[in-house]
C-alpha positions as CSV (number, residue, x, y, z in Angstrom):
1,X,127.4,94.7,95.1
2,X,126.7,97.6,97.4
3,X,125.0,97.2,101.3
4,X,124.5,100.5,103.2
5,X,123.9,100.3,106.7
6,X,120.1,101.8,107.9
7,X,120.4,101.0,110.9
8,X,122.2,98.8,114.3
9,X,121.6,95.1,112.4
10,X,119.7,96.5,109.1
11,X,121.0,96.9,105.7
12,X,119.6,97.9,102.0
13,X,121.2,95.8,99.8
14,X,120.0,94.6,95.8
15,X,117.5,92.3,95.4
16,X,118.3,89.8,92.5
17,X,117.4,87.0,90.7
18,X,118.9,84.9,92.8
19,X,117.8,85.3,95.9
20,X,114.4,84.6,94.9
21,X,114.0,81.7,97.4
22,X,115.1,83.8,100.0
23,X,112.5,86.7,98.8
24,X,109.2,84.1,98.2
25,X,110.2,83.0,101.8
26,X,110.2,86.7,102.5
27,X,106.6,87.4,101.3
28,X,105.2,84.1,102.3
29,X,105.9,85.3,105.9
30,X,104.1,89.0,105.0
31,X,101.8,88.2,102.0
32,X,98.5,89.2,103.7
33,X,99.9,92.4,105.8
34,X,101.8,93.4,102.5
35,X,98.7,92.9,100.1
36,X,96.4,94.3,102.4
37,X,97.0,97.6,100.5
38,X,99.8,96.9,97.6
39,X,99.4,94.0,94.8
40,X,103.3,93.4,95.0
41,X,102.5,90.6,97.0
42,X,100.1,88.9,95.1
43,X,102.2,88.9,92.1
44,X,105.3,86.7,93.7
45,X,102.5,83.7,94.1
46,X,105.3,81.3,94.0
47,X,108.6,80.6,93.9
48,X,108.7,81.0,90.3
49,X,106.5,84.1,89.9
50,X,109.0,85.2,92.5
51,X,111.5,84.7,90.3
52,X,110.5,86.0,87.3
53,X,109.6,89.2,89.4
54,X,112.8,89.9,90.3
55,X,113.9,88.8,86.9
56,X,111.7,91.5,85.2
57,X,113.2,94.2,87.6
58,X,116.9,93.0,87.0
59,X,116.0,93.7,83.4
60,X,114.4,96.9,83.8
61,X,117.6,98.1,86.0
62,X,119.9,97.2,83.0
63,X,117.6,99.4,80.8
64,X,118.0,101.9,83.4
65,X,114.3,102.2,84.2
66,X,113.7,100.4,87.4
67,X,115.4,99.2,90.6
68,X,114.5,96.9,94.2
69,X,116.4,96.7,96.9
70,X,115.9,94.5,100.1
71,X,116.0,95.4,103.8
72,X,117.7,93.4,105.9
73,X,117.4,92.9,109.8
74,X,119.6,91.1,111.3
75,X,120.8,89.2,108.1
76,X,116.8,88.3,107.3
77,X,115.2,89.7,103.9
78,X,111.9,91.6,105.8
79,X,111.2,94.5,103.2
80,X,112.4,96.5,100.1
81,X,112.5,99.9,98.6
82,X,112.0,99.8,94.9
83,X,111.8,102.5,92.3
84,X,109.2,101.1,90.2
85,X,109.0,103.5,87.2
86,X,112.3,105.5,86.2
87,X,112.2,107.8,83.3
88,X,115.7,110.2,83.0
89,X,115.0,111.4,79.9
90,X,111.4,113.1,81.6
91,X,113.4,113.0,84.9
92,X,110.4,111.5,86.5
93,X,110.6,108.6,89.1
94,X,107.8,106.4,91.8
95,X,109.3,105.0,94.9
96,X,107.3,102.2,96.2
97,X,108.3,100.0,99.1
98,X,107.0,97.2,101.5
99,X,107.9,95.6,104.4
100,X,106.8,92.4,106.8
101,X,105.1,92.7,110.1
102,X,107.9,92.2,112.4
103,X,110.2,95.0,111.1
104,X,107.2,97.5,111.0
105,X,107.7,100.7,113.9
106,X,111.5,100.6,112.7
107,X,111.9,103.6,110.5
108,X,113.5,101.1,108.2
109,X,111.3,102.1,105.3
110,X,111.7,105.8,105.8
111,X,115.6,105.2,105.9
112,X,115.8,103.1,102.9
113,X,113.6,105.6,100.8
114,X,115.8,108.2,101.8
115,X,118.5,106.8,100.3
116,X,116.5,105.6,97.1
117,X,115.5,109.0,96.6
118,X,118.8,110.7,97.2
119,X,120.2,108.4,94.6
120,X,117.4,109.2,92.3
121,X,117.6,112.9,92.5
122,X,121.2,113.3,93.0
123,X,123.0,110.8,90.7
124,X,120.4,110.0,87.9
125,X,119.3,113.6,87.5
126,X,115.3,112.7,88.5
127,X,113.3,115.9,88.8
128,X,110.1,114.6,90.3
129,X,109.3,111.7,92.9
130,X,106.3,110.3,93.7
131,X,105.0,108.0,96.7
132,X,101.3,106.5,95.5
133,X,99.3,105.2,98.4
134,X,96.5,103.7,99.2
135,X,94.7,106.4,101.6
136,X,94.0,103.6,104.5
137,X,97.9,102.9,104.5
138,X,98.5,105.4,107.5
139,X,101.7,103.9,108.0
140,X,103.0,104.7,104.5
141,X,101.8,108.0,104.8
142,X,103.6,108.6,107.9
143,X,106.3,108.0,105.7
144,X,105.7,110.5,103.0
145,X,105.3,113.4,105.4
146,X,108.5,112.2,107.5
147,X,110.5,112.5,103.5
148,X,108.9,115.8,103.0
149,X,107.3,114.8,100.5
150,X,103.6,116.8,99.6
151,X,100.6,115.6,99.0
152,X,98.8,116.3,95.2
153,X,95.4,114.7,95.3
154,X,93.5,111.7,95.5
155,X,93.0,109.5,92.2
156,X,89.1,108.0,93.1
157,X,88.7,104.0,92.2
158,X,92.4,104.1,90.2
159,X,93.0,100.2,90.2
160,X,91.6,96.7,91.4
161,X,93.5,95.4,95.0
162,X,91.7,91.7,95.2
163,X,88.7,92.4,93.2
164,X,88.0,95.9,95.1
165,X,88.6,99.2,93.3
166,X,90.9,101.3,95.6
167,X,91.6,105.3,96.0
168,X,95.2,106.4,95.2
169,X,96.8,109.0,97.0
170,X,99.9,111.1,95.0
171,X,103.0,112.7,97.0
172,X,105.7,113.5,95.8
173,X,109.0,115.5,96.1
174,X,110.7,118.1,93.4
175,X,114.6,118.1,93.5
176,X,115.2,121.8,94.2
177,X,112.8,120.6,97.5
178,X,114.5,117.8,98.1
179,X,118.0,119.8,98.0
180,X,116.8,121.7,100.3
């Protein structure tokens, strides 16, 4: 197991099947702040939804098409970077990510993308990364423009957030960009 330091007290380290108490726990404390523009949330309702979560992305990681990581603060789970879609062989990734009220204003997210992305591009060869957003998550798209990353377009009405049809905003990042 790897940690890397983001910060004085934080840390990005995997996020595993067996730490899903410790995750539920997690989201319990930020379920209605995180869902209020991401369905991640909503989909860990309990512990064992939790569970089977992080269960689906341990199994997507050994197929070498997805990975989540947690952020830590101060030895508490309060957020994650994930790459939710990985395709090498098209070299195309999406970086998603969340985080609780009380670690927000840290630049934890922005660090721990960094690194997600870095990875991506550098050691698994991805070509293309993209940051989807919801267009009122002003936070989030701090974080895009702080990673460089540029925005595409808008997809109108692209999927249901608790019964309400919700615009998607596309960034994203090329490698030769991101080398530079």
């Amino acid at each position: 197991m790897f940690v890397r330091s983001l910060a004085d007290g934080a840390e990005l380290r995997p996020l595993e099947p067996w730490q899903a108490e410790e995750f539920f726990a997690h989201i319990e404390r930020g379920r209605e702040f995180i869902a209020t523009h991401i369905a991640f949330a909503d989909k860990a309702k309990d512990l064992e939804s939790a569970r089977g979560l992080l269960q689906a992305y341990a199994d997507n990681k050994a197929a070498d098409k997805a990975r989540i990581y947690g952020i830590w603060l101060d030895e508490k789970l309060v957020g994650g970077v994930m790459l939710r879609e990985m395709d090498v062989s098209t070299g195309r990734a999406e970086v998603g990510c969340w985080l609780e009220p009380s670690a927000t204003g840290k630049g934890l997210v922005t660090k721990a993308a960094k690194v997600l992305i870095d990875w991506a591009i550098r050691e698994r060869g991805i070509h293309r990364v993209e940051w989807l957003v919801s267009p009122e998550n002003a936070p989030s798209i701090a974080v895009a423009r702080r990673l460089g990353l540029t925005k595409e377009g808008v997809l109108r009405s692209y999927y249901p957030l608790r019964g309400v049809r919700q615009d998607l905003e596309v960034w994203s990042v090329l490698a030769p960009e991101w080398e530079s």
